[in-house]
Backbone as a ProteinNet text record, in pm:
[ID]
protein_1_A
[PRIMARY]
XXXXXXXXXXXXXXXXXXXXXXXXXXXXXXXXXXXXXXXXXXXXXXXXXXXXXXXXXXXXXXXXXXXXXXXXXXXXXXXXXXXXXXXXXXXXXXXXXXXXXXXXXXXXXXXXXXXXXXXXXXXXXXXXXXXXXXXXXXXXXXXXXXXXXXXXXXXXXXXXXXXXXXXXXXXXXXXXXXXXXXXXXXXXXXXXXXXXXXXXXXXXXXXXXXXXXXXXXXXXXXXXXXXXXXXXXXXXXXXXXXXXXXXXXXXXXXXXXX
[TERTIARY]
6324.8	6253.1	6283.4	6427.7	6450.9	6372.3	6371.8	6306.4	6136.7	6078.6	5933.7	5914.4	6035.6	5972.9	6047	6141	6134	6041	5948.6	5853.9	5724	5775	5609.4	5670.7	5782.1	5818	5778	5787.9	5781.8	5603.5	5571.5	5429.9	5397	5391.6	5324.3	5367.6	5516	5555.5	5489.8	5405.9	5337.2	5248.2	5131.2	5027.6	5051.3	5140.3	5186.2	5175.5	5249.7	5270.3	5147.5	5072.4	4949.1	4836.6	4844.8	4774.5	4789.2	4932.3	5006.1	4970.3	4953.3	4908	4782.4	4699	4536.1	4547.5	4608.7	4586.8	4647.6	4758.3	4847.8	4763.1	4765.5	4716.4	4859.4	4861.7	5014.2	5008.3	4875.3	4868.8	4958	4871.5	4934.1	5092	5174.5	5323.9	5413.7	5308.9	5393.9	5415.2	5293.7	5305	5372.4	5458.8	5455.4	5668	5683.5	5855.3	5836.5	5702.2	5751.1	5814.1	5773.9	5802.9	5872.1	5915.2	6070.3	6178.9	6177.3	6257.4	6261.3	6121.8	6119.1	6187.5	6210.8	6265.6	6410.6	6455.6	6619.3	6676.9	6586.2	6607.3	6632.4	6531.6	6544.6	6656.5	6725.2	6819.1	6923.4	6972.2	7063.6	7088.9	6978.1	6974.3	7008.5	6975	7023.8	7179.7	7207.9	7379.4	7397	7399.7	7442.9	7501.8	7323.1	7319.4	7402.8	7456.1	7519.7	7706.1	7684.4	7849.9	7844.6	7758.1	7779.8	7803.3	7776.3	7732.5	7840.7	7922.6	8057.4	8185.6	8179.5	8265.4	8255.8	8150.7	8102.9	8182.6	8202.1	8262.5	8368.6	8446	8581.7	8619.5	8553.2	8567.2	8635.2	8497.8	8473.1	8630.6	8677.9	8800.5	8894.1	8888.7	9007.4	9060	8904.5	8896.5	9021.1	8973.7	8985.8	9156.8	9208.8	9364.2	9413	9367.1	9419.6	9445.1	9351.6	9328	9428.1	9486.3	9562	9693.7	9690.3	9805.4	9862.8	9803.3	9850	9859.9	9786.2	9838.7	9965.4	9973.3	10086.7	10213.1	10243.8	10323.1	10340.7	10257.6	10258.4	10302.4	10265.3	10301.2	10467	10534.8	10673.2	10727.7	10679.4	10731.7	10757.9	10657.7	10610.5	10754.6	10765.2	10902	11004	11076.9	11182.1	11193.5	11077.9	11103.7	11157.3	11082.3	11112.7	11259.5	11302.6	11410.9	11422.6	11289.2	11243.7	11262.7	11329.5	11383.8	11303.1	11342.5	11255.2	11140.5	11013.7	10912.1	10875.7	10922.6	10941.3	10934.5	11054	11063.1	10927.5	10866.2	10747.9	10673.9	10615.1	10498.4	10548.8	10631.7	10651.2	10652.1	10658.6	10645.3	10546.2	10428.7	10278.7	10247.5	10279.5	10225.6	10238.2	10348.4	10394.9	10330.7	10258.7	10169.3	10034.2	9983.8	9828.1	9859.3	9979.2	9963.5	9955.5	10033.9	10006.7	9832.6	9794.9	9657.9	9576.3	9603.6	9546.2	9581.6	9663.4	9721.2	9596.4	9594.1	9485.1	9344.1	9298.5	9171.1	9159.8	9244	9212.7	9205	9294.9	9274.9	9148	9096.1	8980.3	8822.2	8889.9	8793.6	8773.2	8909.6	8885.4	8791.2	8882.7	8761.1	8600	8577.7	8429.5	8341.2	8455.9	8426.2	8341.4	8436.6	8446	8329	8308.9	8191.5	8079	8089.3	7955.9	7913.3	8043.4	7989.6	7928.5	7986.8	7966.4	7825.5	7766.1	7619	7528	7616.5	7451.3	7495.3	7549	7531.5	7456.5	7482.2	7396.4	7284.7	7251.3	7123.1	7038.9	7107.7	7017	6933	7088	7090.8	6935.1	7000.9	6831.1	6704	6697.4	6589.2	6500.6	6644.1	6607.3	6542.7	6554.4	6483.8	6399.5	6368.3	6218.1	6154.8	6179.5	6075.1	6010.7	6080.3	6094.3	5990.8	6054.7	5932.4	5793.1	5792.8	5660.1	5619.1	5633.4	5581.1	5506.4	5623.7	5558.6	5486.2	5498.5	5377.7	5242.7	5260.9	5096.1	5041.3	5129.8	5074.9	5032.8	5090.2	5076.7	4936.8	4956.5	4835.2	4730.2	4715.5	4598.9	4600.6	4680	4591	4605.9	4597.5	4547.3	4410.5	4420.2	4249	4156.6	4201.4	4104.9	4101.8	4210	4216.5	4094	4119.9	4004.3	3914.4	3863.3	3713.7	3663.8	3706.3	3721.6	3649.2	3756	3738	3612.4	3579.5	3495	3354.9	3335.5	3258.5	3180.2	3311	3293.8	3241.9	3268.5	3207.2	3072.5	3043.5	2890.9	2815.1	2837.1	2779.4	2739.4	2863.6	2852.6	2845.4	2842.4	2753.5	2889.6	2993.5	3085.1	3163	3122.1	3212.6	3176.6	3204.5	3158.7	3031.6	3031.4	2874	2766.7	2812.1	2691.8	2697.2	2771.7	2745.8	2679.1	2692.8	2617.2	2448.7	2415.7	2300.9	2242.5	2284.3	2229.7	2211.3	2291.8	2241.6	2155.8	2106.7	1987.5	1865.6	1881.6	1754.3	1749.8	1818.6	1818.5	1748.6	1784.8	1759.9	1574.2	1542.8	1412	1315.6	1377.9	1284.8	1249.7	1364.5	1344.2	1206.7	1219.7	1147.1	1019	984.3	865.6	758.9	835	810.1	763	854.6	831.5	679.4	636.9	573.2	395.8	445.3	370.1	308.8	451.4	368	317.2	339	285.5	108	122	-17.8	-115.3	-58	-140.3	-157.3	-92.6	-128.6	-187.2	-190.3	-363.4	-457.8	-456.1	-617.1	-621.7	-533.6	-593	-591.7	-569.5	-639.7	-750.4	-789.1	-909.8	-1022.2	-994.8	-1090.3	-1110.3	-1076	-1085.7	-1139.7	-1132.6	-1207.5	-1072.6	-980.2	-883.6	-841.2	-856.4	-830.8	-990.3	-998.7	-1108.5	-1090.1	-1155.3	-1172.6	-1190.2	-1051.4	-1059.8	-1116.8	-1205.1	-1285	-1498.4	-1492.9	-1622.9	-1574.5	-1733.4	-1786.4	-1718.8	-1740.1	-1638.4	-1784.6	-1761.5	-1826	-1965.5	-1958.7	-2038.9	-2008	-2187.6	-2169.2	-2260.1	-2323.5	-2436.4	-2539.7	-2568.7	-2699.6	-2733.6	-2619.1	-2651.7	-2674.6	-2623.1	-2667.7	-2778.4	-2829.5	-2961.8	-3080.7	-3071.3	-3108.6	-3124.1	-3018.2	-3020.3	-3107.4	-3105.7	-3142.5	-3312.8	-3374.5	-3521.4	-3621.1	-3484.2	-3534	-3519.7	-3468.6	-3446.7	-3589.8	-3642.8	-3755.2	-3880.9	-3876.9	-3974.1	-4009.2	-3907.1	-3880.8	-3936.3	-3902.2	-3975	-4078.9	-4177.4	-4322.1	-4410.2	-4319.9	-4376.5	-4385.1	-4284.9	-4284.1	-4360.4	-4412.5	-4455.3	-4632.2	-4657.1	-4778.5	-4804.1	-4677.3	-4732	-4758.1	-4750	-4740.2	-4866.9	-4949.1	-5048.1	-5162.3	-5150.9	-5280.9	-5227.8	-5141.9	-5141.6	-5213.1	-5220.5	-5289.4	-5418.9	-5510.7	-5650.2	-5715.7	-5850.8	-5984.8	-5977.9	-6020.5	-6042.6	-5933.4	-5791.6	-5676.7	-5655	-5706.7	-5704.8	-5730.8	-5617.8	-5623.3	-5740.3	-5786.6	-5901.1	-5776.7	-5862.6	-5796.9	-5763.9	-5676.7	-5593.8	-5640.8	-5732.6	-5777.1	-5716.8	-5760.9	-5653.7	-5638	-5534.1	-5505.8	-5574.7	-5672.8	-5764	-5885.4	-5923.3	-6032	-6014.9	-5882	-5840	-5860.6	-5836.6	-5816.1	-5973.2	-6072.5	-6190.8	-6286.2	-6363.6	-6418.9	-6527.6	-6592.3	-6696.5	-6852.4	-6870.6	-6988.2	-6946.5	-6855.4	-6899.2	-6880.4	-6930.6	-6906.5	-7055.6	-7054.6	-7180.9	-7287.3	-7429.5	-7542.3	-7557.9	-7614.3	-7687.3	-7791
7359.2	7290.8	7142	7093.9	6994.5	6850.7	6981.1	6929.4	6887.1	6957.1	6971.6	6852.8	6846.3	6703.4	6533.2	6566.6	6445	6391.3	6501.4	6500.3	6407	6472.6	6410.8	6289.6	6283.4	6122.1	6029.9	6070	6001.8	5975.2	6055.9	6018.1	5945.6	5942.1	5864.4	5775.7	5736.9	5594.3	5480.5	5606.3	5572.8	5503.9	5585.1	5578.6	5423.9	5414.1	5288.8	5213.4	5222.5	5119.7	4992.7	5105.1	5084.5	5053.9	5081.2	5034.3	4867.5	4846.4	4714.2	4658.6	4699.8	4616.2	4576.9	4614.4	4622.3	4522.4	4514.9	4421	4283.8	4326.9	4171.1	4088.3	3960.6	3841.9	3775.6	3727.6	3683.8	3535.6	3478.6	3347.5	3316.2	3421.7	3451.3	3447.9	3555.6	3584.1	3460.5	3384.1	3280	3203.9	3099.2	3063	3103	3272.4	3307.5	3228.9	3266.7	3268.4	3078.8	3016.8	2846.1	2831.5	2900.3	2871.5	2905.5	3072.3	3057.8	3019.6	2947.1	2859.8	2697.7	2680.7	2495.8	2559.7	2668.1	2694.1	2677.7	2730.6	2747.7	2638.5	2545	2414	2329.3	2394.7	2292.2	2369.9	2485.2	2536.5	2420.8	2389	2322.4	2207.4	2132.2	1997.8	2008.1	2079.2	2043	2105.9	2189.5	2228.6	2060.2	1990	1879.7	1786.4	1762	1695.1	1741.9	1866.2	1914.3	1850.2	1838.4	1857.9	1707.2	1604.4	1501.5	1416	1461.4	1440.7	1474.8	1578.4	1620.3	1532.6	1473.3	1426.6	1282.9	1238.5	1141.2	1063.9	1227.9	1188.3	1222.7	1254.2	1238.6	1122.4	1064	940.9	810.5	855.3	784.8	811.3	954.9	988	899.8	932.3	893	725	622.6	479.1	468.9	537.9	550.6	572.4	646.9	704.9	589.1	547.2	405.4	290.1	266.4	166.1	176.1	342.3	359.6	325.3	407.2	345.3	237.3	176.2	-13.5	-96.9	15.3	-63.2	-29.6	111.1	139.3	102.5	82.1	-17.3	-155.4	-195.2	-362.9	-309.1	-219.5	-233.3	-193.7	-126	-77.8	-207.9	-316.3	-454.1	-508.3	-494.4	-583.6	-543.3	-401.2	-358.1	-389	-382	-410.4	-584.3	-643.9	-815	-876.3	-745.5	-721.5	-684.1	-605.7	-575.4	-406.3	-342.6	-187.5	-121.2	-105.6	46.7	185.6	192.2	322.5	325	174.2	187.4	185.9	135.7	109.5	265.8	348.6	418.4	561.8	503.7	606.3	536.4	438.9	387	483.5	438.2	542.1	678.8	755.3	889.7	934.8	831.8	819.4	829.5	708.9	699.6	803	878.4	983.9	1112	1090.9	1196.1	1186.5	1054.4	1027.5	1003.4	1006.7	983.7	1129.6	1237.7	1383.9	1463.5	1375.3	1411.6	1338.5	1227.5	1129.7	1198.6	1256.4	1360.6	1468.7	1509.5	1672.9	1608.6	1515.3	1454.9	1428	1327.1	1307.8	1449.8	1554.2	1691.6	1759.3	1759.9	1795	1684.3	1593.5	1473.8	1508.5	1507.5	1546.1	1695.2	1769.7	1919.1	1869.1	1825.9	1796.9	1715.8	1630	1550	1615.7	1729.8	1818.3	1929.5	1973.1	2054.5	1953.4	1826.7	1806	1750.5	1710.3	1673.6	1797.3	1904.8	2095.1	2086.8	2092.7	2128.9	1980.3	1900.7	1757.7	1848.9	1888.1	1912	2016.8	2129	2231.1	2205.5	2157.1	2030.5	2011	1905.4	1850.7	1938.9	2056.6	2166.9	2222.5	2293	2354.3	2296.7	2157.1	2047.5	2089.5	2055.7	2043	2180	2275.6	2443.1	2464.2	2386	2407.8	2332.8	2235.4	2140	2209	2270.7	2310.5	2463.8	2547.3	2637.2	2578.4	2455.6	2438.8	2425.8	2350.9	2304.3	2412	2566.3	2661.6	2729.6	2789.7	2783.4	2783.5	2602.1	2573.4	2590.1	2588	2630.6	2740.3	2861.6	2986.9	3041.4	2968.4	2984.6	2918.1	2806.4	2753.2	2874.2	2921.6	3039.3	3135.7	3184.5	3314	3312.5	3182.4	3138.1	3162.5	3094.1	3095.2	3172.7	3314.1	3426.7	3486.2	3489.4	3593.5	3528.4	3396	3380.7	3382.8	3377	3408.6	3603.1	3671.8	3834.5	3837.8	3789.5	3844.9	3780.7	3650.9	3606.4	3704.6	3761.8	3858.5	4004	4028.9	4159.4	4101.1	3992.7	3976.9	3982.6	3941	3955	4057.1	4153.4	4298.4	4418.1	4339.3	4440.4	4524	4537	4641.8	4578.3	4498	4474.5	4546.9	4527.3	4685.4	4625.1	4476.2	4430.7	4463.7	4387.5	4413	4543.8	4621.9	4782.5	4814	4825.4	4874.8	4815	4675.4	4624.5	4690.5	4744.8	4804.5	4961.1	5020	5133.8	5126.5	5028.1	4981.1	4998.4	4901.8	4894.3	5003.7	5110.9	5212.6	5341.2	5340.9	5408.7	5374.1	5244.4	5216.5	5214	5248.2	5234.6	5439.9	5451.7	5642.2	5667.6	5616.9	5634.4	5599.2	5472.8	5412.1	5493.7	5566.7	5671.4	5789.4	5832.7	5948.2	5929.6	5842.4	5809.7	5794.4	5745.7	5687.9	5870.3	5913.2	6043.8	6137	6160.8	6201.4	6212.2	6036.7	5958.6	6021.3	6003.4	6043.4	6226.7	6301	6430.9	6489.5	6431.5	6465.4	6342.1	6269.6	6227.1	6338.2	6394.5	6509.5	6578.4	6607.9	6811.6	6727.6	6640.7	6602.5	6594.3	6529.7	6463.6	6668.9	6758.3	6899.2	6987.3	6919.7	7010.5	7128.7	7140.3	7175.5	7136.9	7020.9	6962.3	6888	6934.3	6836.5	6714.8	6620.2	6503.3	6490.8	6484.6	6499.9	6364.2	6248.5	6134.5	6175.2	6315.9	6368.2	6426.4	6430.3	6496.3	6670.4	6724.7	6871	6989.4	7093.7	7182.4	7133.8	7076.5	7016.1	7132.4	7230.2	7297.1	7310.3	7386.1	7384.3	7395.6	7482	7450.2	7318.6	7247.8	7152.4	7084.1	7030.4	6971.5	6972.8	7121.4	7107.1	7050.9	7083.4	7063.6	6892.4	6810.3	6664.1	6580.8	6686.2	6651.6	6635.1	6769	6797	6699.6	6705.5	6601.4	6438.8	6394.3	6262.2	6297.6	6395.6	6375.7	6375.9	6451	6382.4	6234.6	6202.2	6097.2	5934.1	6012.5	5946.9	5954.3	6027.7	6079.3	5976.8	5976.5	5927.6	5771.7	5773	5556.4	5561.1	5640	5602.3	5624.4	5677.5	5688.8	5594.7	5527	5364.2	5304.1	5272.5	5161.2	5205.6	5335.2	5345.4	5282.5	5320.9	5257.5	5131.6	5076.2	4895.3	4820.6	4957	4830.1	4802.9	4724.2	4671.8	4787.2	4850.3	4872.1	4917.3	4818.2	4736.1	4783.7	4823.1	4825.7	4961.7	5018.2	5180.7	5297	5363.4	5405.6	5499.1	5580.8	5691.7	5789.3	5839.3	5973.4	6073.5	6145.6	6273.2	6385.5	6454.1	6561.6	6661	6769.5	6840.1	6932.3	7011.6	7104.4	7178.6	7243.7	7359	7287.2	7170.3	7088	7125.5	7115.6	7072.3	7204.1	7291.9	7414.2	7499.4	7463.9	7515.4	7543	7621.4	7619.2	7530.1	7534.6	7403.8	7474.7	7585.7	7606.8	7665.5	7647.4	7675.6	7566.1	7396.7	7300	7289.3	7220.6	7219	7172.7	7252.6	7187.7	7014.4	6915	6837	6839.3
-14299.6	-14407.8	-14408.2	-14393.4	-14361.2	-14293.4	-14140.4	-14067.7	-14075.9	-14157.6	-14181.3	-14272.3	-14349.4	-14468.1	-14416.6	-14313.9	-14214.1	-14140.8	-14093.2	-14073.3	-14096.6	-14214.8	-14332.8	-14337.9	-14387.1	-14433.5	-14325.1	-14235.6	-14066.8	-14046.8	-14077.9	-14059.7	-14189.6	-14321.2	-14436.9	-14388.6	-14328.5	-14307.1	-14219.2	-14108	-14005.9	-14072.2	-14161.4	-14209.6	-14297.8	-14367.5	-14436.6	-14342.7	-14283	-14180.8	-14094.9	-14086.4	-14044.4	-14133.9	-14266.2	-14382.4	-14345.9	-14386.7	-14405.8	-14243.5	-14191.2	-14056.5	-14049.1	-14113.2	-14114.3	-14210.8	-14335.9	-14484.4	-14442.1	-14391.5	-14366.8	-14275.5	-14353.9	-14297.1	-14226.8	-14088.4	-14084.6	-14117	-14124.1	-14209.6	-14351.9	-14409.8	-14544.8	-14555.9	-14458.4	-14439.2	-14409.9	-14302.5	-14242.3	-14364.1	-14480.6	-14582.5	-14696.3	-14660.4	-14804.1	-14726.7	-14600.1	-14536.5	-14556.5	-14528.9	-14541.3	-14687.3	-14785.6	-14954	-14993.7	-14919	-14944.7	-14913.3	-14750.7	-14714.9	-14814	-14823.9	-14926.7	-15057.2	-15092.6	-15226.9	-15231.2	-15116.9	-15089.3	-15046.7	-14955.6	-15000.8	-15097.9	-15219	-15303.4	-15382.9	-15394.4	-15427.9	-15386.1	-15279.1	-15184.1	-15242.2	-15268.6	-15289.1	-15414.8	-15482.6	-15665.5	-15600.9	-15582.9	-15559.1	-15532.2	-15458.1	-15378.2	-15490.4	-15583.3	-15669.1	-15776.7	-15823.9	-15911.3	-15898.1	-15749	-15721.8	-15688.3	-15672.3	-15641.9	-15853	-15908.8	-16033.6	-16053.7	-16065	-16136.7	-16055.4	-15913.2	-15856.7	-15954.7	-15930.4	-16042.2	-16168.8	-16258.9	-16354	-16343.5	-16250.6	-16230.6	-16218.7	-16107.1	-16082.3	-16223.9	-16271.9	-16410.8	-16454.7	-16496.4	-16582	-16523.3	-16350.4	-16293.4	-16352.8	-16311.2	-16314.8	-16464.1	-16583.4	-16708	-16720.5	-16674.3	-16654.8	-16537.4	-16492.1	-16410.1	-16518.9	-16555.2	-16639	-16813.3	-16793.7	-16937.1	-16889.9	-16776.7	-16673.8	-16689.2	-16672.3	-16655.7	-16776.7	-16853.5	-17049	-17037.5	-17063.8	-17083.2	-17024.7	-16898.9	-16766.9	-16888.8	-16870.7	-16953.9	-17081.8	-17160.1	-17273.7	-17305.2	-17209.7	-17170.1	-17135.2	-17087.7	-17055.7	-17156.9	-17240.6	-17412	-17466	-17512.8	-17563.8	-17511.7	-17376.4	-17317.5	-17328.6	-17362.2	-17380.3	-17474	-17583.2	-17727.6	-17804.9	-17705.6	-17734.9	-17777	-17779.2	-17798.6	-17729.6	-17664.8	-17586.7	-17605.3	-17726.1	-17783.2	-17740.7	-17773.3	-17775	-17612	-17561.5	-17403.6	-17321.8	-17379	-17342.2	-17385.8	-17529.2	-17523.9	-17473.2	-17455.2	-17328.4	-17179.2	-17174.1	-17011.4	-17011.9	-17095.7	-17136.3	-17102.4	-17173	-17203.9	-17056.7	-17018.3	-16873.2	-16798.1	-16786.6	-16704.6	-16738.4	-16821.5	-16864	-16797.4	-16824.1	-16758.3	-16604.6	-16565	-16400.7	-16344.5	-16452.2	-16392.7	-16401	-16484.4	-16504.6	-16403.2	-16375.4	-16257.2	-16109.9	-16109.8	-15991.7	-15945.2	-16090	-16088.3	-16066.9	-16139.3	-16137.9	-15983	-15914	-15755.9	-15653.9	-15715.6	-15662.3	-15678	-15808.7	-15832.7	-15718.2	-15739.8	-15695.2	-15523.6	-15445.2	-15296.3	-15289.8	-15337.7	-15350.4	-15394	-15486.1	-15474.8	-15392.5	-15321.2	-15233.6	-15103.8	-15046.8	-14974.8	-14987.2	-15081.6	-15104.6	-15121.5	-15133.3	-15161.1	-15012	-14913.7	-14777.1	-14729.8	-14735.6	-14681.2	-14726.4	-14812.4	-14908.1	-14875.5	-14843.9	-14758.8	-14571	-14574.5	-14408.8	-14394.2	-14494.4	-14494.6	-14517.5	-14649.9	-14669.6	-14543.5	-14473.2	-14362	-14254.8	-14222	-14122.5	-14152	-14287.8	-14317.5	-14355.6	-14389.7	-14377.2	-14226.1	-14130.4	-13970.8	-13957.5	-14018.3	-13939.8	-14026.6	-14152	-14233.2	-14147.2	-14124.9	-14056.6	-13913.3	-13806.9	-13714.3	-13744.6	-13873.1	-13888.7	-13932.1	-13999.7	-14017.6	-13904.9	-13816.2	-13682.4	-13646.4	-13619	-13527.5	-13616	-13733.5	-13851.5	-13802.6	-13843.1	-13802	-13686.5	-13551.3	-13445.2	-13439.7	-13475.2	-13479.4	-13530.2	-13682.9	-13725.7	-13716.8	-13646	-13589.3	-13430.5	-13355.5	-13292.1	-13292.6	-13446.9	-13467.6	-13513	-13593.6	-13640.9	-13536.6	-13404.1	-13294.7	-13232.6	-13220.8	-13156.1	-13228.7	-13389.4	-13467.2	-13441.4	-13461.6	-13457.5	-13270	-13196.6	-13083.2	-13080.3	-13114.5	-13150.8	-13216	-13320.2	-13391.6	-13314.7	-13263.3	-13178.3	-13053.5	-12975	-12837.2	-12937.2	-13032.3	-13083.6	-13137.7	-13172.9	-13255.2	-13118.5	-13006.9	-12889.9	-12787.5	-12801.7	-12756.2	-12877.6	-13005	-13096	-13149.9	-13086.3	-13147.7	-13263.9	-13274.5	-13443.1	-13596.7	-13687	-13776.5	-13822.5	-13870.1	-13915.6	-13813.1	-13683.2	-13592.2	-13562.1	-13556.7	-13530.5	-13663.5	-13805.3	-13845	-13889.2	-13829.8	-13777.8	-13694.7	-13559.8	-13430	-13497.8	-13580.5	-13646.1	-13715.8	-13830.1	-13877.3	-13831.1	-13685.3	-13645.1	-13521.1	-13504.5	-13425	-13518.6	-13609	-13745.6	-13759.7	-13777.6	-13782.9	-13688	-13556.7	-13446.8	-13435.5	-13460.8	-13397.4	-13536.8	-13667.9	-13758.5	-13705.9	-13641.9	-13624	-13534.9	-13383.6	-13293.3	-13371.9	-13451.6	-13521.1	-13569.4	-13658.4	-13716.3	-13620.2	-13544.2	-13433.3	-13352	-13312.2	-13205	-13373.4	-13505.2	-13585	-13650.1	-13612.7	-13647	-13529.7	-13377.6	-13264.1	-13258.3	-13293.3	-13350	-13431.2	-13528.5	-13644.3	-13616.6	-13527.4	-13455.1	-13371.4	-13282.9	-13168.6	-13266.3	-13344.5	-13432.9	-13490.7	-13546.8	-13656.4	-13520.9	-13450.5	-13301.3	-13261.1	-13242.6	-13220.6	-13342.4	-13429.7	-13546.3	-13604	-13543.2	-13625.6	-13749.8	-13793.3	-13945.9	-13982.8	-14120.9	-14177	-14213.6	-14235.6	-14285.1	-14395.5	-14505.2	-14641.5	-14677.2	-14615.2	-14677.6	-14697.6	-14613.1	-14628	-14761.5	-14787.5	-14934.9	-14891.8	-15001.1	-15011.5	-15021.2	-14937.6	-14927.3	-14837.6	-14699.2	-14611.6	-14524.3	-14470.7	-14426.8	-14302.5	-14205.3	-14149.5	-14214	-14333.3	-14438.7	-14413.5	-14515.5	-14596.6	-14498.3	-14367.5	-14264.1	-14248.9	-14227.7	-14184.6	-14249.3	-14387.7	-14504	-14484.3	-14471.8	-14481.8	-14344.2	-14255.4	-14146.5	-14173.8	-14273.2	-14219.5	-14359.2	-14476.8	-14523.8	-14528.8	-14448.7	-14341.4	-14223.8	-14176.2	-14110.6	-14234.2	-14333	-14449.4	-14487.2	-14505.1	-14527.9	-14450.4	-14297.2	-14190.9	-14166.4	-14221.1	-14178.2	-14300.1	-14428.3	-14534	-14518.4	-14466.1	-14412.4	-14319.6	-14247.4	-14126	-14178.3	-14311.9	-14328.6	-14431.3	-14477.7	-14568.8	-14485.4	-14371.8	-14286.3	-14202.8	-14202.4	-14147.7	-14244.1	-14368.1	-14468.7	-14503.7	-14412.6	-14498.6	-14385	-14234.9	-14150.1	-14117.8	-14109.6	-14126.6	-14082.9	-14118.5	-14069.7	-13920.5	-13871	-13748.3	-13636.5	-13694.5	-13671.6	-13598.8	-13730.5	-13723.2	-13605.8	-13558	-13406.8	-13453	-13285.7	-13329.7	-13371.4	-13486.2	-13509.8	-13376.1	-13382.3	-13346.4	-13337.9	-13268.4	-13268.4	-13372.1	-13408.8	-13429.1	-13326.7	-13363	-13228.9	-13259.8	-13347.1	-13288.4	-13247.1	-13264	-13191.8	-13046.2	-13001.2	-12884	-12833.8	-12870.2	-12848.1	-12787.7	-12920.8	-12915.3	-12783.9	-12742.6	-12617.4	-12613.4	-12501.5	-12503.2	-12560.5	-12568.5	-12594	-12712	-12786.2	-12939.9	-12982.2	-12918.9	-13018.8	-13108.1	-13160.3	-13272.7	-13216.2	-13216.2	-13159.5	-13242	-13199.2	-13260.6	-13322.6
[MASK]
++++++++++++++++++++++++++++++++++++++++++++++++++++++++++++++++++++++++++++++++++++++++++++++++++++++++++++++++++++++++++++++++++++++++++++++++++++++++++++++++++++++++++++++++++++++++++++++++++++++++++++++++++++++++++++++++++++++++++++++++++++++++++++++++++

């Protein structure tokens, strides 16, 4: 069982894996490692500035405990000129107090000294390898830019990219339709052209009757124009009449005496 869900884990991880390979832009990644390096930088530099600032006011204290120093020295003179012993002797007390503090302050002062040279060297160090990643950065990602548009270029051309593939399915899709359409159209002209299908634009219930029917009165019709046009033409005009056929027929000695 163990083994079966190592398994699985092993493959979703795959599957992840490969999600995140498809989504990741390494444009994106490279920009996201430049910002967090300029961040840790600027981490660095305030440390620098933090510890250069506190050496600072040591400084300041120290100048300050020098300067009490040397009252007090003179002012131990003032008394002993004076004739004060006593007072002489608490001026130097004094002093021997601010010189043990002037002790710790210069202790404190070299240590910050020291860390703040450590944190500008580190400073610079990592200045020098931000700079150095930007460089390869932008190279990088100026050719990946041109790798993809490059890629996507050679697929718009040989069609296998997913837009132009599903374009060439488009119009693969519309051509098999058009054929279809086409040997469909040329198959009910051959049954209509054979009399297998009627011509649902003729009138409904057209039969041999009625054919005939239209046919003999279309020769009426013709006989009747053809006999306006006999009495519109002149007199003069007028062919000999037409025997009739039993005229024609009749024998010669039964025509009518004179």
């Amino acid at each position: 069982m163990s083994s079966i869900t190592h398994r699985i884990a092993d493959l979703f991880r795959m599957k992840a894996n490969k999600a995140l390979d498809r989504a990741e832009d390494p444009r994106e990644v490279l920009d996201y490692s430049y910002a967090q390096q300029q961040e840790l930088l600027q981490k660095v530099r305030r440390g620098v500035a933090d510890v250069a600032t506190s050496r600072r006011r040591i400084e300041l204290q120290i100048n300050q405990l020098r300067q009490s120093s040397g009252k007090l020295e003179g002012q131990a003179q003032q008394a002993l000129a004076a004739g004060r012993e006593d007072l002489a002797r608490e001026a130097l007390s004094r002093r021997t107090a601010v010189s043990s503090q002037l002790t710790d302050l210069q202790t404190q002062q070299a240590a910050l000294q020291a860390e703040e040279e450590k944190l500008t060297l580190a400073s610079q160090r990592l200045q020098t390898k931000v700079d150095t990643f930007r460089t390869s950065k932008e190279t990088i990602k100026a050719r990946y830019t041109a790798a993809e548009a490059q890629t996507r270029i050679t697929e718009a051309v040989t069609g296998i990219g997913e837009e132009m593939g599903d374009v060439g399915l488009a119009m693969q899709r519309a051509q098999d339709k058009t054929e279809q359409l086409q040997a469909r159209a040329g198959a009910l002209d051959e049954l209509l052209a054979s009399g297998a299908l009627e011509d649902a634009t003729l009138p409904a219930a057209r039969d041999d009757i009625q054919a005939e029917l239209e046919r003999v009165t279309a020769g009426q019709d013709v006989d009747k124009e053809l006999a306006r046009m006999k009495a519109q033409l002149p007199a003069s005009a007028t062919p000999p009449a037409v025997e009739s056929e039993d005229a024609r027929q009749r024998p010669p000695d039964q025509e009518a005496t004179p």
